[in-house]
mmCIF file as gemmi writes it, N, C-alpha and C atoms, coordinates in Angstrom:
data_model
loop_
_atom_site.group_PDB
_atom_site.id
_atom_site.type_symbol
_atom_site.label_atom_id
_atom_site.label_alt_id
_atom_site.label_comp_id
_atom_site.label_asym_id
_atom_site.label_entity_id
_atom_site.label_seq_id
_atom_site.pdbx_PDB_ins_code
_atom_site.Cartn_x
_atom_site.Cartn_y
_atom_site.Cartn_z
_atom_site.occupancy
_atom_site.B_iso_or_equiv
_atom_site.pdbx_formal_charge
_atom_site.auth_seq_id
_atom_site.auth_asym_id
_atom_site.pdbx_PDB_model_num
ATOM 1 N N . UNK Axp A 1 ? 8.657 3.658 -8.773 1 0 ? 1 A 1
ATOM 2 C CA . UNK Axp A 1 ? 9.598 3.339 -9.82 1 0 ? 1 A 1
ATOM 3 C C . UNK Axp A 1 ? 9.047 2.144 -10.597 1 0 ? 1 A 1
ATOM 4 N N . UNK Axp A 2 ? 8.172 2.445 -11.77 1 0 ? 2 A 1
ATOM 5 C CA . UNK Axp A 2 ? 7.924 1.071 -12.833 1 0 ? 2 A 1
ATOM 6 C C . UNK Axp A 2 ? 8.259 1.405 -13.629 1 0 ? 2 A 1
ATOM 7 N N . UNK Axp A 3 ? 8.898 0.121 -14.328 1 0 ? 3 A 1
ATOM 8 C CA . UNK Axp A 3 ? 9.553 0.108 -15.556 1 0 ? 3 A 1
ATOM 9 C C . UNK Axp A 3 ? 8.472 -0.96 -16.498 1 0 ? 3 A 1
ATOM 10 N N . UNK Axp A 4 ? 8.598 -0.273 -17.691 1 0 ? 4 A 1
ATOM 11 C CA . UNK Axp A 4 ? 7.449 -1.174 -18.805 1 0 ? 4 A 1
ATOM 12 C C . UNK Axp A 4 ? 8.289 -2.658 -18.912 1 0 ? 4 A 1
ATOM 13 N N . UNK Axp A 5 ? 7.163 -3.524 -18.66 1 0 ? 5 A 1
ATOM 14 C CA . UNK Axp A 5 ? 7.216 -4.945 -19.314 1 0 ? 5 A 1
ATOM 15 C C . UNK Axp A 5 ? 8.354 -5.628 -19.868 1 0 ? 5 A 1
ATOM 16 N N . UNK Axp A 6 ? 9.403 -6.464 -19.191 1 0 ? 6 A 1
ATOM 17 C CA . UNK Axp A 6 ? 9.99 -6.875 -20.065 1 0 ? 6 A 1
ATOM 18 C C . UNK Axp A 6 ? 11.308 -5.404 -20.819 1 0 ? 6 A 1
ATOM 19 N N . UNK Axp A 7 ? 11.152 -4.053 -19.764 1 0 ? 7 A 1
ATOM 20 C CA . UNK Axp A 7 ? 12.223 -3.257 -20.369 1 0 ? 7 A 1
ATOM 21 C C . UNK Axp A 7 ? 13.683 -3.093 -19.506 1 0 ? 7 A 1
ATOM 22 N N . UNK Axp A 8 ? 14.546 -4.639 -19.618 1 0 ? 8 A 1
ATOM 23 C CA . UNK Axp A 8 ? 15.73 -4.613 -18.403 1 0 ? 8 A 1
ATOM 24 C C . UNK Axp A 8 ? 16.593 -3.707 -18.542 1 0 ? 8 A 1
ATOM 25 N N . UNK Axp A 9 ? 16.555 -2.792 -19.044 1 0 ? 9 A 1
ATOM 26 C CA . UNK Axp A 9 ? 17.449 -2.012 -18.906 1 0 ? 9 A 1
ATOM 27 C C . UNK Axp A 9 ? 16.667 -0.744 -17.958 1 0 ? 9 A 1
ATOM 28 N N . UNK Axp A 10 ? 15.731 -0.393 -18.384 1 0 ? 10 A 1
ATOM 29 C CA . UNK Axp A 10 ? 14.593 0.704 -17.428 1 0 ? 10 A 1
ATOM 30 C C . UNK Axp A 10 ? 15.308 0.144 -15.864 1 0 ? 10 A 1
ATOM 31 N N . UNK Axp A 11 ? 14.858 -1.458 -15.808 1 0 ? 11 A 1
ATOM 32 C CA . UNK Axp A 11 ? 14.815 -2.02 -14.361 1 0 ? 11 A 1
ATOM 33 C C . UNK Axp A 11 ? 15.909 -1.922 -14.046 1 0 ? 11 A 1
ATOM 34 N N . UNK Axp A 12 ? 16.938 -1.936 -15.067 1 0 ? 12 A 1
ATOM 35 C CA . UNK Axp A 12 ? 18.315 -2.009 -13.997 1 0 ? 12 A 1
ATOM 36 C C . UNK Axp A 12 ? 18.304 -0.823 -13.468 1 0 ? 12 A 1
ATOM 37 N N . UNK Axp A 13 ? 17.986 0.384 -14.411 1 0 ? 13 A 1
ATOM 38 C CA . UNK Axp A 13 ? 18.491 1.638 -14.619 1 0 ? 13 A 1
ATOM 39 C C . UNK Axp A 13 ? 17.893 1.727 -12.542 1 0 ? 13 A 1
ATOM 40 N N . UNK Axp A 14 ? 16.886 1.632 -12.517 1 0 ? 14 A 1
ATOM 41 C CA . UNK Axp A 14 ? 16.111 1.634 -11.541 1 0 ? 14 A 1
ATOM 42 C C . UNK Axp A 14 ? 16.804 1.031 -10.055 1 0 ? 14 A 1
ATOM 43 N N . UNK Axp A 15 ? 17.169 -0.197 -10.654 1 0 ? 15 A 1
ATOM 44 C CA . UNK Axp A 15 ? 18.097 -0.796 -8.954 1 0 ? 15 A 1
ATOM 45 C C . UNK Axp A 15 ? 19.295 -0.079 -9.035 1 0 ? 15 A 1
ATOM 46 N N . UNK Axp A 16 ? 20.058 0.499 -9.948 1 0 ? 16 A 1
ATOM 47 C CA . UNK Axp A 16 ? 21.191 1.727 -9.971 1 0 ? 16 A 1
ATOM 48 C C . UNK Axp A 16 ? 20.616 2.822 -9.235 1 0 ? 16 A 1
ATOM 49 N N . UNK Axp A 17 ? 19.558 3.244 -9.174 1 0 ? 17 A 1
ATOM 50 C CA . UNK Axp A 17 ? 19.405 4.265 -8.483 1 0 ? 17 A 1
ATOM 51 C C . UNK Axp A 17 ? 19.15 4.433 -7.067 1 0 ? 17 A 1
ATOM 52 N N . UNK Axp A 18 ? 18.646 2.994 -6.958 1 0 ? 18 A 1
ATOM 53 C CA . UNK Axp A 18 ? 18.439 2.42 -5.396 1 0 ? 18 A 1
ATOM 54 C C . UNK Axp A 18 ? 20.019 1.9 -4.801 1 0 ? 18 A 1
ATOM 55 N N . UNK Axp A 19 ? 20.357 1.467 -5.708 1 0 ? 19 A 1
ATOM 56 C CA . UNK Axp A 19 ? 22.01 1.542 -4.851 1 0 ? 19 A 1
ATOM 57 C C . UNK Axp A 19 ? 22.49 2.614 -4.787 1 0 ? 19 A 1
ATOM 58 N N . UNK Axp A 20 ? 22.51 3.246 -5.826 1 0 ? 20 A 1
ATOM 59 C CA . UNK Axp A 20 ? 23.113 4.802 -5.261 1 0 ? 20 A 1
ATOM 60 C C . UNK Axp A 20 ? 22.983 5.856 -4.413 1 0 ? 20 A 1
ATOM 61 N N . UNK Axp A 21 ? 21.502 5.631 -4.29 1 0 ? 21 A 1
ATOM 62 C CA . UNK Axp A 21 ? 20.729 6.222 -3.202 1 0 ? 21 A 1
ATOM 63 C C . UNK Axp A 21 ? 19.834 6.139 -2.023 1 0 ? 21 A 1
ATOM 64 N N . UNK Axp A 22 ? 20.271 4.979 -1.11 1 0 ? 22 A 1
ATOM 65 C CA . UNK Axp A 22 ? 20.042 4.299 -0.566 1 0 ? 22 A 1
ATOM 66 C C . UNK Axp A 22 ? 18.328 5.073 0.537 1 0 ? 22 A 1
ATOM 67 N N . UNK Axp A 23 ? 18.691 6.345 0.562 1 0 ? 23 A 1
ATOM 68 C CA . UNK Axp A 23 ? 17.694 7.053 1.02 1 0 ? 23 A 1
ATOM 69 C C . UNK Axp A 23 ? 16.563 7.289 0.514 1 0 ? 23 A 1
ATOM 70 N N . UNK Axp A 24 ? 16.465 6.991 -0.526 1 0 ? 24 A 1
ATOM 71 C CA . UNK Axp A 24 ? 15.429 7.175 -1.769 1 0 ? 24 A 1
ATOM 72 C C . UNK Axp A 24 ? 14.272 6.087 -1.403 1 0 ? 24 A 1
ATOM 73 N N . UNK Axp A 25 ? 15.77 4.371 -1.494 1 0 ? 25 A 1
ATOM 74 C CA . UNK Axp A 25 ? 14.527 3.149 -1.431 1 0 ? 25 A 1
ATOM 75 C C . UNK Axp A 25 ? 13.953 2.992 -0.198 1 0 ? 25 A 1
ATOM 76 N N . UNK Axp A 26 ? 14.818 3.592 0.864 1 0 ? 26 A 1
ATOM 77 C CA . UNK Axp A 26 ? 14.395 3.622 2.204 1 0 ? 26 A 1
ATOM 78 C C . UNK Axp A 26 ? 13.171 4.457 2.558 1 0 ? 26 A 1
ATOM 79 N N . UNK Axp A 27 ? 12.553 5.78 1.919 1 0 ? 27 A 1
ATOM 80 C CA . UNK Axp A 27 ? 11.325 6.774 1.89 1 0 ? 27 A 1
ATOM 81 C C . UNK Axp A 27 ? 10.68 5.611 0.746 1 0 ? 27 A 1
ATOM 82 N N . UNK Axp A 28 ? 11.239 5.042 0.116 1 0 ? 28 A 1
ATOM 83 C CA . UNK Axp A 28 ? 9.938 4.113 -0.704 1 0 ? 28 A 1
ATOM 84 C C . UNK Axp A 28 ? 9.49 3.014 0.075 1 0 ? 28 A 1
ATOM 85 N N . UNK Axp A 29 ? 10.249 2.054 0.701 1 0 ? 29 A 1
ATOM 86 C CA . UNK Axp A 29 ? 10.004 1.394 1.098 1 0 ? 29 A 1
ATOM 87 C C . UNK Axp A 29 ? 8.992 1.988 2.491 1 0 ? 29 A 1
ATOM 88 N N . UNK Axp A 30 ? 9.042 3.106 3.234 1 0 ? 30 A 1
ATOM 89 C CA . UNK Axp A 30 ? 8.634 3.334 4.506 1 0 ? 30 A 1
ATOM 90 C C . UNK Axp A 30 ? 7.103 3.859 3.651 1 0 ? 30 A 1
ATOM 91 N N . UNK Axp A 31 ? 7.136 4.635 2.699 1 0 ? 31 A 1
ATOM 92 C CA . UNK Axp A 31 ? 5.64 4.931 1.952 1 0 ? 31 A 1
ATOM 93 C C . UNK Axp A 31 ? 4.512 3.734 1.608 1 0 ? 31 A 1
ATOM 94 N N . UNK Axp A 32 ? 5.582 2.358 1.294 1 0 ? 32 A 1
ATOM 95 C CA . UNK Axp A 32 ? 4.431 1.293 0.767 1 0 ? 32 A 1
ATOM 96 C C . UNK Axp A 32 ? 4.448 0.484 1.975 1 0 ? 32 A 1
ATOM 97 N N . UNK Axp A 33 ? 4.759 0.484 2.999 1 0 ? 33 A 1
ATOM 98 C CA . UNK Axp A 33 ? 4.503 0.322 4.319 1 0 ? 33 A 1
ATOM 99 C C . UNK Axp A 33 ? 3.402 0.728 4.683 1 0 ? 33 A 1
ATOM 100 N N . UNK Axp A 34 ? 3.501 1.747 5.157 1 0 ? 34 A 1
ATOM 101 C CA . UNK Axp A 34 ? 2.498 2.897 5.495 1 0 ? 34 A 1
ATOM 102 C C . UNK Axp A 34 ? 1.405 2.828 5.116 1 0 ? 34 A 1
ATOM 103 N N . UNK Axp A 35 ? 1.519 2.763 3.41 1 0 ? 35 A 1
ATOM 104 C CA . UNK Axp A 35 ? 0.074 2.231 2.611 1 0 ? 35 A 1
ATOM 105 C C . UNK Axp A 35 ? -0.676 1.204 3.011 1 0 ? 35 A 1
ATOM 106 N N . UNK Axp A 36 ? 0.496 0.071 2.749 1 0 ? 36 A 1
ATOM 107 C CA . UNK Axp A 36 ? -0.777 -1.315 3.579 1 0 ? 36 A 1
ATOM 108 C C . UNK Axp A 36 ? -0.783 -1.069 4.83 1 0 ? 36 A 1
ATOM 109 N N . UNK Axp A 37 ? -0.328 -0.534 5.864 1 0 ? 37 A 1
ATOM 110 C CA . UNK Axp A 37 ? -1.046 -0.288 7 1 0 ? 37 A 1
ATOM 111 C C . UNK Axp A 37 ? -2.072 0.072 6.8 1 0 ? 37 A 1
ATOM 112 N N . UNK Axp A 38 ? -2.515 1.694 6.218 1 0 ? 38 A 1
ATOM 113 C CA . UNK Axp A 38 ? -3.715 2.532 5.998 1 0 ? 38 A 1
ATOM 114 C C . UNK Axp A 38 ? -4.668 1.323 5.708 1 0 ? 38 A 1
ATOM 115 N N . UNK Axp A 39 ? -4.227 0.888 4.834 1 0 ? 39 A 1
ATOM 116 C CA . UNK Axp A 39 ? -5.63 0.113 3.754 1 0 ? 39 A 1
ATOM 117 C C . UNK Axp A 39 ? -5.577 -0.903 3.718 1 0 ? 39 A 1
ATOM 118 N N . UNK Axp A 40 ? -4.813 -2.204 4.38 1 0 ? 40 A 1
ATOM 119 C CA . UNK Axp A 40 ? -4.851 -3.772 4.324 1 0 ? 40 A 1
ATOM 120 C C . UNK Axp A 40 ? -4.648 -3.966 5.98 1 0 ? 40 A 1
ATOM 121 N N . UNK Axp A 41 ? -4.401 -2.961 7.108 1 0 ? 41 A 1
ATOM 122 C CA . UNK Axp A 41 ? -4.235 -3.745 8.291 1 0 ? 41 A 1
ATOM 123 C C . UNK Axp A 41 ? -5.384 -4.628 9.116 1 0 ? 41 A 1
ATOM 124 N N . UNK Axp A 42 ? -5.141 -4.988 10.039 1 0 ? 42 A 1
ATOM 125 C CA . UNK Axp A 42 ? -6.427 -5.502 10.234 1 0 ? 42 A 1
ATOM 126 C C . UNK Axp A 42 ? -7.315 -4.498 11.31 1 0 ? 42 A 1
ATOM 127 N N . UNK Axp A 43 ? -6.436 -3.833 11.755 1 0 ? 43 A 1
ATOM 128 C CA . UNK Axp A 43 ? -7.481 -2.201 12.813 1 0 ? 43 A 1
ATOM 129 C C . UNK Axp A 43 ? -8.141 -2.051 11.285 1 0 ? 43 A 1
ATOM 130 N N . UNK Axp A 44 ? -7.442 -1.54 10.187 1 0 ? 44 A 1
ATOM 131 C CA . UNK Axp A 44 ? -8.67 -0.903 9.232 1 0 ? 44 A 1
ATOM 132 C C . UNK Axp A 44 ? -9.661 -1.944 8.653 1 0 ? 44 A 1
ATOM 133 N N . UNK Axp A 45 ? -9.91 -3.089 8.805 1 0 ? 45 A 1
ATOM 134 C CA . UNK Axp A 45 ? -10.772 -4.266 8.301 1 0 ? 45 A 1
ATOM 135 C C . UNK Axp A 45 ? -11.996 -4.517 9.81 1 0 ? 45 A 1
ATOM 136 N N . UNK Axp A 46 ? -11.175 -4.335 10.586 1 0 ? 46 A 1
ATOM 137 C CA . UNK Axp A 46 ? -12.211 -4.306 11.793 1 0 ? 46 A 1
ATOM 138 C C . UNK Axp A 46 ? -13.397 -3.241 11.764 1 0 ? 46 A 1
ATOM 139 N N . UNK Axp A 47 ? -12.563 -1.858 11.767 1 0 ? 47 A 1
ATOM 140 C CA . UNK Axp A 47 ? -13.41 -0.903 11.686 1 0 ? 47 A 1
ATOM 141 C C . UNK Axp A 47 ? -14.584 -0.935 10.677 1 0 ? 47 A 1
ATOM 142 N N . UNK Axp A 48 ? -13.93 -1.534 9.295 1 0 ? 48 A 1
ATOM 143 C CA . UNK Axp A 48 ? -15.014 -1.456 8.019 1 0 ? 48 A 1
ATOM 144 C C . UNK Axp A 48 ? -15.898 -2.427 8.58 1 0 ? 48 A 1
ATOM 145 N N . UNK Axp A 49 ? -15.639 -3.658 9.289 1 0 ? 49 A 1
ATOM 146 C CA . UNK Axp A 49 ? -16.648 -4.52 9.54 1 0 ? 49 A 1
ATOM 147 C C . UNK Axp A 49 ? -17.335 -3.743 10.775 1 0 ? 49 A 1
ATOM 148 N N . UNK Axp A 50 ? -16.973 -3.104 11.413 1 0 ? 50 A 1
ATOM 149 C CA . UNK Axp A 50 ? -17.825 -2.827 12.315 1 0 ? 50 A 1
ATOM 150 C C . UNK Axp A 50 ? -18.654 -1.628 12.138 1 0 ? 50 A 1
ATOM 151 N N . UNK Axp A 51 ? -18.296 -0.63 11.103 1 0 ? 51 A 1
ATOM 152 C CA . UNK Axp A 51 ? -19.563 0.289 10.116 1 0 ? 51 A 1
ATOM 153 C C . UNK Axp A 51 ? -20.255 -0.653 9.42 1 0 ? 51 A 1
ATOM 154 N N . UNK Axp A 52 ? -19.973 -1.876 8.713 1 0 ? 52 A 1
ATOM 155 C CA . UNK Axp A 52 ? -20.886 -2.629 8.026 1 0 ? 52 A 1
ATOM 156 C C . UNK Axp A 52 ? -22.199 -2.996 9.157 1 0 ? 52 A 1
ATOM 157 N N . UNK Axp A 53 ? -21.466 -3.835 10.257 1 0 ? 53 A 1
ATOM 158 C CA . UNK Axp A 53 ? -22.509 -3.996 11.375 1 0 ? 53 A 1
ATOM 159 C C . UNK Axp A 53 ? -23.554 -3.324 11.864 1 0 ? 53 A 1
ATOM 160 N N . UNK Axp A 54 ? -22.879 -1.986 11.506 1 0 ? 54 A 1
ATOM 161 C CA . UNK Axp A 54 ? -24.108 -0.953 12.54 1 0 ? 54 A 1
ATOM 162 C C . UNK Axp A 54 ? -24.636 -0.659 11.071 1 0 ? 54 A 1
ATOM 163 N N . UNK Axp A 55 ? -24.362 -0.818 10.092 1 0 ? 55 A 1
ATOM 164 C CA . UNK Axp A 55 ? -25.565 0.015 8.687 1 0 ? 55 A 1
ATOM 165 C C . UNK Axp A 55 ? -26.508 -1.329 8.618 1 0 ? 55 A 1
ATOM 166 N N . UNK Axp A 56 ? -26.363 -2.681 8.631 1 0 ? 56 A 1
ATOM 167 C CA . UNK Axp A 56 ? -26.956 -3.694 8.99 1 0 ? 56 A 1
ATOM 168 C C . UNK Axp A 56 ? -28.132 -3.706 9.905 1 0 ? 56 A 1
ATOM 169 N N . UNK Axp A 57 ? -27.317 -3.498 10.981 1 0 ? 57 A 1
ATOM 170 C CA . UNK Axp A 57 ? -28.533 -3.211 12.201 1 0 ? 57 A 1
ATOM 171 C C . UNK Axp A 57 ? -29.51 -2.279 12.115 1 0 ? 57 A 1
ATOM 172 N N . UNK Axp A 58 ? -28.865 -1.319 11.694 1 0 ? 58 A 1
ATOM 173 C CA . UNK Axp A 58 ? -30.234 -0.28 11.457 1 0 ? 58 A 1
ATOM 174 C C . UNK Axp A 58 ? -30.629 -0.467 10.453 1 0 ? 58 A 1
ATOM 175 N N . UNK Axp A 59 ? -30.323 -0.952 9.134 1 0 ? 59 A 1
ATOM 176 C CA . UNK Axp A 59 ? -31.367 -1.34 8.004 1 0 ? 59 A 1
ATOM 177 C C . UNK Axp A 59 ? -32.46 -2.643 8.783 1 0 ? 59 A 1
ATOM 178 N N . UNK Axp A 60 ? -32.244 -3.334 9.415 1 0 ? 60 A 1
ATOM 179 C CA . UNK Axp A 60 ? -32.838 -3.769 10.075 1 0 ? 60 A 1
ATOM 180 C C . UNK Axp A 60 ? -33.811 -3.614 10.958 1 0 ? 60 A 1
ATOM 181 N N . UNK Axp A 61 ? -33.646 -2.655 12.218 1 0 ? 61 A 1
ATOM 182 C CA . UNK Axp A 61 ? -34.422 -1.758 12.394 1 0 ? 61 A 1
ATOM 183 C C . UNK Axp A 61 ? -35.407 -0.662 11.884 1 0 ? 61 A 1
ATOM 184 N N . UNK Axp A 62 ? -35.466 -0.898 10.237 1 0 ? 62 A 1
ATOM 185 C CA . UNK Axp A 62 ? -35.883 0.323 10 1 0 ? 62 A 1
ATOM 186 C C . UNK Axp A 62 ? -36.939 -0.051 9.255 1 0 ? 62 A 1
């Protein structure tokens, strides 16, 4: 749900719909959860550092 710049009425229109439908912000909120898990947790920052490590090592080795 984005509303353009500075358009308060879009935004209200928008928290009207989240009050009305409380199930809606609740699947939004559990989706952008989910997201930074996938892609900002720190299991997924470990892992990238630890493929960085081993492409390291073997450029090294090689």
């Amino acid at each position: 749900m984005l509303a353009p710049f500075g358009d308060q009425a879009a935004l209200l229109a928008h928290w009207n719909t989240l009050l009305d439908h409380p199930a809606q912000g609740q699947a939004l909120a559990k989706a952008g959860l989910d997201f930074v898990h996938q892609h900002y947790s720190a299991k997924r920052m470990a892992e990238e550092y630890t493929q960085i490590f081993y492409r390291v090592r073997e450029a090294a080795r090689a």
